[in-house]
C-alpha distance (Angstrom), angle and dihedral (degrees) to the residues before:
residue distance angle dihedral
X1 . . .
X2 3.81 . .
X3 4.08 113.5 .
X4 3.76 83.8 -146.6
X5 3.48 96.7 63.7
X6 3.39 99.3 48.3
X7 3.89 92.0 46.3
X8 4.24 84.4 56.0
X9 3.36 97.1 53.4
X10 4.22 96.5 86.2
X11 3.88 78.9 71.0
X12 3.28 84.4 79.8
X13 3.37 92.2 61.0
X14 3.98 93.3 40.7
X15 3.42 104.4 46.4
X16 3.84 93.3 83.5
X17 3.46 148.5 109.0
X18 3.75 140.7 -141.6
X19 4.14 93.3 -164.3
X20 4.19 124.2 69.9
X21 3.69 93.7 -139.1
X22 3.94 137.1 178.9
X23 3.43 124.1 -170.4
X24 4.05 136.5 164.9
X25 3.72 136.1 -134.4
X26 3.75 115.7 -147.3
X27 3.92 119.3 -157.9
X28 3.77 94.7 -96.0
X29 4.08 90.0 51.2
X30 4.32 99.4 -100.1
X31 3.60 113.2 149.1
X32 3.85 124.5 -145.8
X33 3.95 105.1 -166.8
X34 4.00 116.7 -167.8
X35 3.88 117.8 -175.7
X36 3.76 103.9 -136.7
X37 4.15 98.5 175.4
X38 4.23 137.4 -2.0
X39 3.38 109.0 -144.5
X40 3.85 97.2 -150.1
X41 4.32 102.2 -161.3
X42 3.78 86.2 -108.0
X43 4.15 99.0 72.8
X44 3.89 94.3 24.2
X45 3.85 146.3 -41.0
X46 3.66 145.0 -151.5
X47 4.21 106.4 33.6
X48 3.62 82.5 -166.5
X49 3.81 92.5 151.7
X50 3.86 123.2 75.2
X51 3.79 116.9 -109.2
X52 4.07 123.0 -120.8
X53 4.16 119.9 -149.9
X54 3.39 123.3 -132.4
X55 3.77 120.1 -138.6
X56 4.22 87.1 -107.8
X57 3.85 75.8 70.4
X58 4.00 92.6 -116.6
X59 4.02 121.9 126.4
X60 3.70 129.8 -125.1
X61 3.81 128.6 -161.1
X62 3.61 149.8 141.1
X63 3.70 138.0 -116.7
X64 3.80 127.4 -150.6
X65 3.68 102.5 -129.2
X66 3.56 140.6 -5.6
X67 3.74 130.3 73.0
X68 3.96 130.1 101.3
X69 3.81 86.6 -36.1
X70 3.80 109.8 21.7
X71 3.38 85.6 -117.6
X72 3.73 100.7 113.0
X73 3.68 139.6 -83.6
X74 3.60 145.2 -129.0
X75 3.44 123.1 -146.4
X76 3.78 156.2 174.8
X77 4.21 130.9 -127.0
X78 3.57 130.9 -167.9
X79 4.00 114.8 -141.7
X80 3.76 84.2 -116.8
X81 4.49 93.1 50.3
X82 3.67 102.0 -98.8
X83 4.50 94.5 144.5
X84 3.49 114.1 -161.2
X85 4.06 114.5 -170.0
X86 3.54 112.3 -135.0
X87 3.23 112.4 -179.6
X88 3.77 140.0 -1.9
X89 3.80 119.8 -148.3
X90 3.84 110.1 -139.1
X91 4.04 102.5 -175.5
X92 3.58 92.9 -87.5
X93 3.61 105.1 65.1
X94 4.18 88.4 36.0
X95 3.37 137.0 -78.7
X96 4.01 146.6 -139.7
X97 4.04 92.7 28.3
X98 4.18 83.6 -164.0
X99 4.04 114.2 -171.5
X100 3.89 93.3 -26.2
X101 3.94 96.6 130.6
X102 3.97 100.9 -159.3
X103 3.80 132.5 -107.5
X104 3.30 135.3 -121.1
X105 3.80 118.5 -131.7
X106 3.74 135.1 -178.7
X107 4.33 83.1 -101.7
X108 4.02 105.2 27.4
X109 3.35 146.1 -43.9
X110 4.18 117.5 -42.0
X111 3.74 119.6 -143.8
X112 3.70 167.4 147.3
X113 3.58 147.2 -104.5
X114 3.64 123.3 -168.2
X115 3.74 94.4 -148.7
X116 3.75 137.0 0.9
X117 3.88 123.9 78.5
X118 3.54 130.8 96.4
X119 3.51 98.5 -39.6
X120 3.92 99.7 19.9
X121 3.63 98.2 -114.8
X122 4.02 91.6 103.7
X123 3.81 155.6 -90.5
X124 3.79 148.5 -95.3
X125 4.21 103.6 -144.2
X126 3.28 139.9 -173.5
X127 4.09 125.9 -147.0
X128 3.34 141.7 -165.5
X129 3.58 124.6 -148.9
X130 3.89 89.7 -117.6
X131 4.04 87.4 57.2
X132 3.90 101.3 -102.6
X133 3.47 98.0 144.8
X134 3.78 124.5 -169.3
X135 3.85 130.3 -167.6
X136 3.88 108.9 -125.1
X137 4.63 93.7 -177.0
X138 3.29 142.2 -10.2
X139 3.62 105.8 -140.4
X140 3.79 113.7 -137.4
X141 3.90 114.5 -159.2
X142 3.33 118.1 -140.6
X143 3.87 100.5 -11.5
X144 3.14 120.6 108.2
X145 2.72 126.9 -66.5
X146 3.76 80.7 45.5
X147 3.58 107.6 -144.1
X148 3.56 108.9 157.5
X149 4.08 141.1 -102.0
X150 3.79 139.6 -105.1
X151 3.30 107.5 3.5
X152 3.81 106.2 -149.9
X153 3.71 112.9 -177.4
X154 3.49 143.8 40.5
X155 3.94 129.5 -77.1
X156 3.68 120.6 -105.2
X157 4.34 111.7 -143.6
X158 3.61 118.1 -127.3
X159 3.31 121.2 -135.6
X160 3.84 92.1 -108.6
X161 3.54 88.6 51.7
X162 3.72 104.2 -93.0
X163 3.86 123.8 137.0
X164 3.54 114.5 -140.6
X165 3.78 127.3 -175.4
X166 3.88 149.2 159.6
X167 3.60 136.0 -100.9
X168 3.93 120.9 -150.4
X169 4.07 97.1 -144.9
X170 3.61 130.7 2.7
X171 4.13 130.6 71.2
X172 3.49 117.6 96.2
X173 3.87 96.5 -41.6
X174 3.58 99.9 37.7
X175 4.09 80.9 -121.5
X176 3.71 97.1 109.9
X177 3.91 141.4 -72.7
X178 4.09 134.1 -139.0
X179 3.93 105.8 -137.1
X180 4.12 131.9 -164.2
X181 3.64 113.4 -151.5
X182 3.62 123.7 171.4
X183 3.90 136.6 -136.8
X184 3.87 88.2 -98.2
X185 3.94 98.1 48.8
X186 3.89 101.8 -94.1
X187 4.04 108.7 159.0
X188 3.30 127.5 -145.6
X189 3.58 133.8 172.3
X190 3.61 104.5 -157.0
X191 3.92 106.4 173.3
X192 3.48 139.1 14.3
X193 4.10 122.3 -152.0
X194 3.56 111.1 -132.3
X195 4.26 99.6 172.2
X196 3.42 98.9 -98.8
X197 3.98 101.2 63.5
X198 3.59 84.6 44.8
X199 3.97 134.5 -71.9
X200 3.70 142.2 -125.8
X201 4.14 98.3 6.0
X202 4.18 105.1 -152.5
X203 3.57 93.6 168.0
X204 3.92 128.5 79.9
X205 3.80 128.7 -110.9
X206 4.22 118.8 -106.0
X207 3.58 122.9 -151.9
X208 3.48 112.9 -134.4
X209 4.12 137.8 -162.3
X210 3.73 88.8 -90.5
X211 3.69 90.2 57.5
X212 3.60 98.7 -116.5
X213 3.56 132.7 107.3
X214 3.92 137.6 -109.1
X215 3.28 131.1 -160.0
X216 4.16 137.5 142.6
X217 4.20 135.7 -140.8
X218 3.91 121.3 -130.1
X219 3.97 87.0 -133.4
X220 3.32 145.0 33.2
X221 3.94 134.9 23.3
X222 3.79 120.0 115.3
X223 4.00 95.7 -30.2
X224 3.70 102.6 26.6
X225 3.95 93.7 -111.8
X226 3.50 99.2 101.9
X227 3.77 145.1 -97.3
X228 3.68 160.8 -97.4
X229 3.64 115.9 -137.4
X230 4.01 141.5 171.3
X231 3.45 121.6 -149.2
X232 3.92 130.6 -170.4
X233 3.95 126.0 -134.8
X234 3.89 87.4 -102.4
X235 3.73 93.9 47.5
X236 3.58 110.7 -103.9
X237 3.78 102.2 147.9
X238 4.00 127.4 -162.1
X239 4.00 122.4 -170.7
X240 3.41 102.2 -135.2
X241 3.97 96.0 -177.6
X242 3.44 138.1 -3.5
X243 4.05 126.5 -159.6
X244 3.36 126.1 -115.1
X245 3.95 97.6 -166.0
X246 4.49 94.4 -112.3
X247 3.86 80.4 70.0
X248 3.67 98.4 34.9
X249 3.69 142.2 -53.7
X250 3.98 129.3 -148.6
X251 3.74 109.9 11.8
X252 4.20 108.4 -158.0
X253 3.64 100.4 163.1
X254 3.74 129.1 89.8
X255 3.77 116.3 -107.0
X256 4.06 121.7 -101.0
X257 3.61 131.9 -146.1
X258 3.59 136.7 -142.6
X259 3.50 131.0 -144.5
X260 4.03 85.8 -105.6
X261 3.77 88.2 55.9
X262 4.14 97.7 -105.6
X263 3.61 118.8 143.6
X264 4.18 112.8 -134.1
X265 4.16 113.7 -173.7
X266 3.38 128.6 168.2
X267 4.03 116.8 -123.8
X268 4.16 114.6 -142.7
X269 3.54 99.1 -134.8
X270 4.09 136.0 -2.2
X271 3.96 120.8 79.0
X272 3.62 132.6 109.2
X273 3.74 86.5 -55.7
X274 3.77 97.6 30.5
X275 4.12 86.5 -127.9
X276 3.95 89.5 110.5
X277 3.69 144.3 -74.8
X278 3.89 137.3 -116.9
X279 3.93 109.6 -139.4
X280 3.81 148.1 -162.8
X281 3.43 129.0 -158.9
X282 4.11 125.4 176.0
X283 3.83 123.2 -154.7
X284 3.52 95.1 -103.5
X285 4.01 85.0 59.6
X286 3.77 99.6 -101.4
X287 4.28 102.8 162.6
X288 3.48 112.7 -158.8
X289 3.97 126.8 177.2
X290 3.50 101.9 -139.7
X291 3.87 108.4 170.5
X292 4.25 125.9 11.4
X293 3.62 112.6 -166.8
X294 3.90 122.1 -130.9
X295 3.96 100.0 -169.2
X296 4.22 85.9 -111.0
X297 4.16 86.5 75.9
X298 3.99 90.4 29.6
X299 3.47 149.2 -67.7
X300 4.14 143.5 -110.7
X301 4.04 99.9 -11.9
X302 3.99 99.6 -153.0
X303 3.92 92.9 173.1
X304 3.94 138.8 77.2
X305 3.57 119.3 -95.7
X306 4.33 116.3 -116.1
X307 3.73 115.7 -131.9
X308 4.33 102.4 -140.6
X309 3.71 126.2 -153.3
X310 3.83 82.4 -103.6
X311 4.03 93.9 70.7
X312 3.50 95.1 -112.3
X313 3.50 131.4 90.5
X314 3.68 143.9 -124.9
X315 3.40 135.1 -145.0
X316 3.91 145.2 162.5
X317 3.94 132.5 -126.2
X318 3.81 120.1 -152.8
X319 4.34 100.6 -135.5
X320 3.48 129.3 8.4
X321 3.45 132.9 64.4
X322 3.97 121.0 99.8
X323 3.75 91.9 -43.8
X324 3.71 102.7 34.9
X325 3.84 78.1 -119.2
X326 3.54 100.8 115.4
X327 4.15 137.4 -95.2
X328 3.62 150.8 -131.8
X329 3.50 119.1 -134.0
X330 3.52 142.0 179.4
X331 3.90 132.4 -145.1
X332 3.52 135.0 -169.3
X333 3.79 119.4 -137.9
X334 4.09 89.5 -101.9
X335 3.66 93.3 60.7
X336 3.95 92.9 -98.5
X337 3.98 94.9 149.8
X338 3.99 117.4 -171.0
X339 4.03 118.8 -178.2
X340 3.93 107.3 -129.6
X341 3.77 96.3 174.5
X342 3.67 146.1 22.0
X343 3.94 115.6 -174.0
Protein backbone atom coordinates (compact mmCIF):
# COMPACT_ATOMS: atom_id res chain seq x y z
CA UNK A 1 0.00 0.00 0.00
CA UNK A 2 1.34 3.50 -0.66
CA UNK A 3 2.15 5.61 2.74
CA UNK A 4 1.08 8.56 0.68
CA UNK A 5 -2.22 7.55 0.20
CA UNK A 6 -3.01 6.76 3.40
CA UNK A 7 -1.43 10.06 4.75
CA UNK A 8 -4.10 11.94 2.04
CA UNK A 9 -6.91 10.46 3.13
CA UNK A 10 -7.75 13.20 6.21
CA UNK A 11 -8.52 15.35 3.07
CA UNK A 12 -11.37 13.72 3.06
CA UNK A 13 -12.21 14.90 6.10
CA UNK A 14 -10.84 18.55 5.31
CA UNK A 15 -12.09 19.28 2.21
CA UNK A 16 -15.47 20.45 3.59
CA UNK A 17 -17.64 23.06 4.24
CA UNK A 18 -20.09 24.22 6.83
CA UNK A 19 -21.85 26.97 4.29
CA UNK A 20 -24.22 25.94 0.99
CA UNK A 21 -22.75 28.53 -1.18
CA UNK A 22 -23.16 29.75 -4.91
CA UNK A 23 -21.07 32.00 -6.43
CA UNK A 24 -20.30 33.20 -10.22
CA UNK A 25 -17.26 33.85 -12.26
CA UNK A 26 -17.57 36.57 -14.83
CA UNK A 27 -15.13 36.61 -17.89
CA UNK A 28 -12.71 39.05 -16.32
CA UNK A 29 -12.56 36.73 -12.97
CA UNK A 30 -15.27 38.96 -10.45
CA UNK A 31 -17.06 36.90 -8.11
CA UNK A 32 -20.68 37.54 -6.96
CA UNK A 33 -21.20 35.18 -3.83
CA UNK A 34 -24.95 34.72 -2.53
CA UNK A 35 -25.50 32.63 0.69
CA UNK A 36 -28.47 30.48 -0.13
CA UNK A 37 -28.55 28.21 3.35
CA UNK A 38 -26.26 27.85 6.89
CA UNK A 39 -26.20 24.60 7.84
CA UNK A 40 -25.90 25.21 11.63
CA UNK A 41 -24.44 21.40 13.05
CA UNK A 42 -27.89 20.91 14.52
CA UNK A 43 -29.99 20.21 11.01
CA UNK A 44 -26.88 18.98 9.04
CA UNK A 45 -23.13 19.52 8.31
CA UNK A 46 -20.48 19.11 5.82
CA UNK A 47 -22.29 19.67 2.06
CA UNK A 48 -19.17 18.24 0.88
CA UNK A 49 -20.81 16.80 -2.24
CA UNK A 50 -21.83 18.95 -5.28
CA UNK A 51 -25.54 19.48 -5.85
CA UNK A 52 -27.44 18.35 -9.27
CA UNK A 53 -30.77 20.48 -10.59
CA UNK A 54 -33.65 19.00 -11.58
CA UNK A 55 -35.49 20.27 -14.62
CA UNK A 56 -38.37 21.83 -11.96
CA UNK A 57 -35.28 24.05 -11.40
CA UNK A 58 -34.89 22.87 -7.60
CA UNK A 59 -31.43 21.39 -6.19
CA UNK A 60 -30.75 18.18 -4.49
CA UNK A 61 -27.77 17.21 -2.33
CA UNK A 62 -26.42 15.52 0.56
CA UNK A 63 -24.65 16.40 3.69
CA UNK A 64 -22.17 14.27 5.62
CA UNK A 65 -23.50 14.40 9.05
CA UNK A 66 -26.06 15.99 10.94
CA UNK A 67 -29.76 15.43 10.96
CA UNK A 68 -32.03 13.44 13.53
CA UNK A 69 -29.13 10.99 13.83
CA UNK A 70 -25.90 12.67 12.76
CA UNK A 71 -25.81 10.34 10.31
CA UNK A 72 -26.31 12.47 7.30
CA UNK A 73 -29.05 14.00 5.38
CA UNK A 74 -30.48 14.44 2.10
CA UNK A 75 -32.11 17.31 1.12
CA UNK A 76 -33.87 19.64 -1.27
CA UNK A 77 -33.14 23.68 -2.24
CA UNK A 78 -35.10 26.04 -4.04
CA UNK A 79 -33.01 28.50 -6.42
CA UNK A 80 -34.34 31.20 -4.15
CA UNK A 81 -33.08 29.03 -0.43
CA UNK A 82 -36.21 27.43 0.63
CA UNK A 83 -34.20 23.71 2.18
CA UNK A 84 -36.35 20.97 2.53
CA UNK A 85 -34.74 17.81 4.51
CA UNK A 86 -35.41 14.73 2.90
CA UNK A 87 -34.16 12.21 4.49
CA UNK A 88 -32.07 11.47 7.54
CA UNK A 89 -29.73 8.47 7.55
CA UNK A 90 -29.88 6.68 10.95
CA UNK A 91 -27.06 3.82 10.56
CA UNK A 92 -29.35 1.49 9.11
CA UNK A 93 -30.32 2.96 5.95
CA UNK A 94 -26.42 4.41 5.57
CA UNK A 95 -24.61 6.97 6.81
CA UNK A 96 -21.89 9.82 6.06
CA UNK A 97 -22.97 10.10 2.18
CA UNK A 98 -19.32 12.09 1.79
CA UNK A 99 -18.74 13.80 -1.83
CA UNK A 100 -21.10 11.29 -3.64
CA UNK A 101 -23.22 13.99 -5.58
CA UNK A 102 -26.50 11.91 -6.39
CA UNK A 103 -27.87 10.43 -9.61
CA UNK A 104 -30.65 10.78 -11.36
CA UNK A 105 -32.48 7.66 -12.51
CA UNK A 106 -35.56 6.97 -14.52
CA UNK A 107 -37.31 6.27 -10.62
CA UNK A 108 -35.17 8.52 -8.07
CA UNK A 109 -32.10 9.53 -7.15
CA UNK A 110 -29.08 6.65 -7.04
CA UNK A 111 -26.46 6.82 -4.38
CA UNK A 112 -23.88 6.17 -1.81
CA UNK A 113 -23.07 6.05 1.68
CA UNK A 114 -19.66 5.78 2.93
CA UNK A 115 -20.63 3.86 5.98
CA UNK A 116 -23.79 2.50 7.48
CA UNK A 117 -25.54 -0.75 6.28
CA UNK A 118 -25.36 -4.06 7.51
CA UNK A 119 -21.92 -4.16 8.24
CA UNK A 120 -21.17 -0.32 8.43
CA UNK A 121 -18.95 -0.09 5.57
CA UNK A 122 -21.84 1.56 3.31
CA UNK A 123 -24.78 1.56 0.89
CA UNK A 124 -26.03 1.85 -2.68
CA UNK A 125 -29.71 3.86 -2.28
CA UNK A 126 -32.28 4.77 -4.10
CA UNK A 127 -34.52 8.15 -3.55
CA UNK A 128 -37.42 9.54 -4.44
CA UNK A 129 -37.97 13.06 -4.79
CA UNK A 130 -40.62 12.90 -1.95
CA UNK A 131 -37.72 11.36 0.42
CA UNK A 132 -38.67 7.57 0.41
CA UNK A 133 -35.46 6.26 0.49
CA UNK A 134 -34.61 2.61 -0.05
CA UNK A 135 -31.33 0.70 0.58
CA UNK A 136 -30.27 -1.09 -2.70
CA UNK A 137 -26.59 -3.12 -0.76
CA UNK A 138 -24.76 -3.12 1.98
CA UNK A 139 -21.33 -3.49 0.87
CA UNK A 140 -19.31 -5.90 2.97
CA UNK A 141 -15.45 -5.43 2.72
CA UNK A 142 -13.53 -8.16 2.64
CA UNK A 143 -16.12 -10.87 3.61
CA UNK A 144 -17.16 -12.91 1.48
CA UNK A 145 -18.69 -12.36 -0.70
CA UNK A 146 -16.17 -9.58 -1.01
CA UNK A 147 -17.87 -6.70 -2.26
CA UNK A 148 -16.03 -3.79 -1.37
CA UNK A 149 -16.02 -0.72 1.32
CA UNK A 150 -16.82 2.98 1.47
CA UNK A 151 -17.99 3.86 -1.48
CA UNK A 152 -17.01 7.51 -1.96
CA UNK A 153 -18.29 8.95 -5.14
CA UNK A 154 -21.05 9.04 -7.28
CA UNK A 155 -22.29 6.36 -9.88
CA UNK A 156 -21.79 6.88 -13.49
CA UNK A 157 -25.14 5.38 -15.81
CA UNK A 158 -24.44 3.09 -18.51
CA UNK A 159 -25.91 3.42 -21.46
CA UNK A 160 -28.09 0.31 -20.88
CA UNK A 161 -29.07 1.69 -17.77
CA UNK A 162 -26.66 0.25 -15.33
CA UNK A 163 -24.98 2.29 -12.51
CA UNK A 164 -21.58 1.49 -11.94
CA UNK A 165 -19.33 2.85 -9.22
CA UNK A 166 -16.14 2.49 -7.06
CA UNK A 167 -15.39 1.42 -3.70
CA UNK A 168 -12.32 2.90 -1.74
CA UNK A 169 -11.33 -0.49 0.27
CA UNK A 170 -12.74 -3.82 0.14
CA UNK A 171 -12.56 -6.70 -2.81
CA UNK A 172 -10.12 -9.17 -2.51
CA UNK A 173 -7.27 -6.83 -1.34
CA UNK A 174 -9.13 -4.59 0.75
CA UNK A 175 -7.60 -1.88 -1.90
CA UNK A 176 -10.79 -1.06 -3.62
CA UNK A 177 -13.39 -2.57 -6.13
CA UNK A 178 -15.50 -1.05 -9.29
CA UNK A 179 -19.14 -2.48 -8.93
CA UNK A 180 -22.28 -2.71 -11.59
CA UNK A 181 -25.55 -2.65 -9.97
CA UNK A 182 -28.67 -2.37 -11.77
CA UNK A 183 -32.01 -0.39 -11.36
CA UNK A 184 -33.55 -3.55 -9.75
CA UNK A 185 -30.68 -4.33 -7.17
CA UNK A 186 -28.49 -6.86 -9.15
CA UNK A 187 -24.78 -6.90 -7.55
CA UNK A 188 -21.92 -7.33 -9.13
CA UNK A 189 -18.49 -7.08 -8.15
CA UNK A 190 -16.71 -6.48 -11.23
CA UNK A 191 -12.98 -5.77 -10.23
CA UNK A 192 -10.89 -6.10 -7.47
CA UNK A 193 -7.67 -3.62 -6.85
CA UNK A 194 -4.76 -5.50 -6.03
CA UNK A 195 -1.86 -2.37 -6.11
CA UNK A 196 -0.60 -2.90 -9.25
CA UNK A 197 -3.79 -2.17 -11.50
CA UNK A 198 -4.23 0.69 -9.37
CA UNK A 199 -5.36 1.20 -5.60
CA UNK A 200 -7.80 3.03 -3.50
CA UNK A 201 -10.04 4.73 -6.54
CA UNK A 202 -11.61 8.24 -4.90
CA UNK A 203 -12.71 9.50 -8.06
CA UNK A 204 -15.93 8.54 -10.09
CA UNK A 205 -16.20 6.62 -13.36
CA UNK A 206 -17.13 8.75 -16.88
CA UNK A 207 -18.83 7.26 -19.66
CA UNK A 208 -17.35 8.03 -22.72
CA UNK A 209 -18.38 7.95 -26.71
CA UNK A 210 -17.05 4.47 -26.90
CA UNK A 211 -19.37 3.42 -24.23
CA UNK A 212 -16.94 2.50 -21.73
CA UNK A 213 -15.93 4.03 -18.68
CA UNK A 214 -12.79 5.92 -17.28
CA UNK A 215 -11.79 6.48 -14.20
CA UNK A 216 -8.19 6.64 -12.13
CA UNK A 217 -6.85 5.41 -8.35
CA UNK A 218 -4.90 7.85 -6.00
CA UNK A 219 -2.32 4.89 -5.41
CA UNK A 220 -0.85 2.25 -6.79
CA UNK A 221 -0.06 1.12 -10.49
CA UNK A 222 3.53 0.79 -11.65
CA UNK A 223 4.98 3.64 -9.24
CA UNK A 224 2.58 3.62 -6.43
CA UNK A 225 1.13 7.18 -7.30
CA UNK A 226 -1.85 6.20 -8.86
CA UNK A 227 -3.54 5.55 -12.17
CA UNK A 228 -5.57 6.05 -15.19
CA UNK A 229 -7.67 3.25 -16.19
CA UNK A 230 -10.59 2.26 -18.76
CA UNK A 231 -12.96 -0.12 -17.97
CA UNK A 232 -15.69 -1.83 -20.19
CA UNK A 233 -19.47 -2.41 -19.20
CA UNK A 234 -18.53 -6.12 -18.49
CA UNK A 235 -15.51 -5.24 -16.50
CA UNK A 236 -12.53 -5.79 -18.41
CA UNK A 237 -10.22 -3.10 -17.09
CA UNK A 238 -6.89 -1.69 -18.80
CA UNK A 239 -4.37 0.76 -16.90
CA UNK A 240 -3.73 3.12 -19.27
CA UNK A 241 -1.15 5.21 -17.10
CA UNK A 242 0.14 5.17 -13.91
CA UNK A 243 1.90 8.26 -11.98
CA UNK A 244 5.10 8.41 -11.00
CA UNK A 245 4.77 11.51 -8.58
CA UNK A 246 7.23 14.23 -11.17
CA UNK A 247 4.09 13.90 -13.39
CA UNK A 248 1.57 13.72 -10.73
CA UNK A 249 0.70 11.86 -7.66
CA UNK A 250 -2.89 11.04 -6.14
CA UNK A 251 -5.55 11.82 -8.66
CA UNK A 252 -9.18 12.40 -6.62
CA UNK A 253 -11.12 14.10 -9.19
CA UNK A 254 -13.32 12.65 -11.84
CA UNK A 255 -11.98 12.74 -15.37
CA UNK A 256 -13.22 15.53 -18.04
CA UNK A 257 -13.71 15.39 -21.62
CA UNK A 258 -13.21 17.58 -24.41
CA UNK A 259 -15.05 18.02 -27.35
CA UNK A 260 -12.06 16.04 -29.17
CA UNK A 261 -12.62 13.21 -26.74
CA UNK A 262 -9.29 13.85 -24.36
CA UNK A 263 -9.55 13.28 -20.81
CA UNK A 264 -7.87 16.37 -18.54
CA UNK A 265 -7.77 15.58 -14.46
CA UNK A 266 -6.12 17.25 -12.02
CA UNK A 267 -3.57 15.11 -9.75
CA UNK A 268 -3.49 16.19 -5.74
CA UNK A 269 0.01 16.24 -5.24
CA UNK A 270 3.32 15.42 -7.51
CA UNK A 271 4.68 18.06 -10.14
CA UNK A 272 7.63 20.15 -10.21
CA UNK A 273 6.49 21.47 -6.90
CA UNK A 274 4.75 18.36 -5.69
CA UNK A 275 1.48 20.77 -4.98
CA UNK A 276 -0.42 19.01 -7.96
CA UNK A 277 -0.65 18.75 -11.64
CA UNK A 278 -3.30 19.49 -14.39
CA UNK A 279 -3.23 16.63 -17.08
CA UNK A 280 -4.17 15.47 -20.58
CA UNK A 281 -4.47 12.28 -21.78
CA UNK A 282 -5.73 11.26 -25.56
CA UNK A 283 -7.35 7.90 -26.40
CA UNK A 284 -4.48 6.55 -27.93
CA UNK A 285 -2.74 7.15 -24.36
CA UNK A 286 -0.82 10.31 -25.12
CA UNK A 287 0.10 11.82 -21.23
CA UNK A 288 0.80 15.23 -21.24
CA UNK A 289 1.60 17.50 -18.09
CA UNK A 290 -0.14 20.44 -18.86
CA UNK A 291 -0.11 22.73 -15.74
CA UNK A 292 2.26 22.17 -12.25
CA UNK A 293 1.20 24.25 -9.49
CA UNK A 294 3.71 26.43 -7.44
CA UNK A 295 1.38 27.52 -4.43
CA UNK A 296 1.59 31.40 -6.08
CA UNK A 297 -1.08 30.05 -8.96
CA UNK A 298 -2.65 27.47 -6.34
CA UNK A 299 -2.30 24.63 -4.39
CA UNK A 300 -3.57 20.70 -3.96
CA UNK A 301 -6.66 20.68 -6.55
CA UNK A 302 -8.89 17.82 -4.91
CA UNK A 303 -11.88 18.45 -7.37
CA UNK A 304 -12.87 17.66 -11.10
CA UNK A 305 -12.26 20.12 -13.63
CA UNK A 306 -15.75 21.73 -15.61
CA UNK A 307 -15.60 21.83 -19.33
CA UNK A 308 -17.48 25.62 -20.24
CA UNK A 309 -19.26 26.48 -23.39
CA UNK A 310 -16.03 28.41 -24.09
CA UNK A 311 -13.84 25.07 -24.65
CA UNK A 312 -11.88 25.50 -21.78
CA UNK A 313 -12.31 24.38 -18.50
CA UNK A 314 -12.51 25.48 -14.99
CA UNK A 315 -11.55 24.17 -12.00
CA UNK A 316 -10.81 24.96 -8.24
CA UNK A 317 -7.68 24.28 -5.94
CA UNK A 318 -8.12 23.88 -2.18
CA UNK A 319 -4.84 26.32 -0.73
CA UNK A 320 -2.71 28.44 -2.50
CA UNK A 321 -3.25 31.35 -4.27
CA UNK A 322 -2.47 34.90 -2.66
CA UNK A 323 -4.06 33.92 0.58
CA UNK A 324 -3.21 30.32 0.85
CA UNK A 325 -7.05 30.22 0.81
CA UNK A 326 -7.63 28.49 -2.23
CA UNK A 327 -8.43 29.45 -6.19
CA UNK A 328 -10.37 29.01 -9.21
CA UNK A 329 -8.69 28.69 -12.27
CA UNK A 330 -9.27 28.22 -15.72
CA UNK A 331 -7.31 26.29 -18.47
CA UNK A 332 -7.48 26.11 -21.99
CA UNK A 333 -7.15 22.75 -23.70
CA UNK A 334 -3.28 23.66 -24.65
CA UNK A 335 -2.27 24.00 -21.14
CA UNK A 336 -2.59 27.94 -21.22
CA UNK A 337 -3.57 28.28 -17.38
CA UNK A 338 -4.77 31.86 -16.10
CA UNK A 339 -5.67 32.33 -12.20
CA UNK A 340 -9.20 34.04 -12.01
CA UNK A 341 -9.56 33.84 -8.26
CA UNK A 342 -7.82 33.52 -5.05
CA UNK A 343 -10.15 33.12 -1.89
Amino acid sequence: MNSNYYKLLSVRQIVMAFLTLAFVISANGGVILTNLYSFDGTNAALPESALIQTAGGDFYGTTAFGGSNHAGTIFRLTPDGVLTFLVSFNGTNGAQPIAAKLTPGKDGFYGVTYQGGTTNVGTVFRVTTNGDLISLISFTGTNEPCLGANPHCELAQSLSGDFYGTTTLGGDSNLGTVFRLTPDGDFTNLVSFNGTNGESPEAGLLLAADGNFYGTTAAGGANGDGTIFRLTPDGTLTTLFSFDGANGAAPFGKLALDKAGNFYGTTYIGGSSNMGTIFRLTPAGDFTNLVSFTGVNGRSPYGELTLADDANFYGTTYVGGTNDGGTVFCVTPAGVFTSLVSF
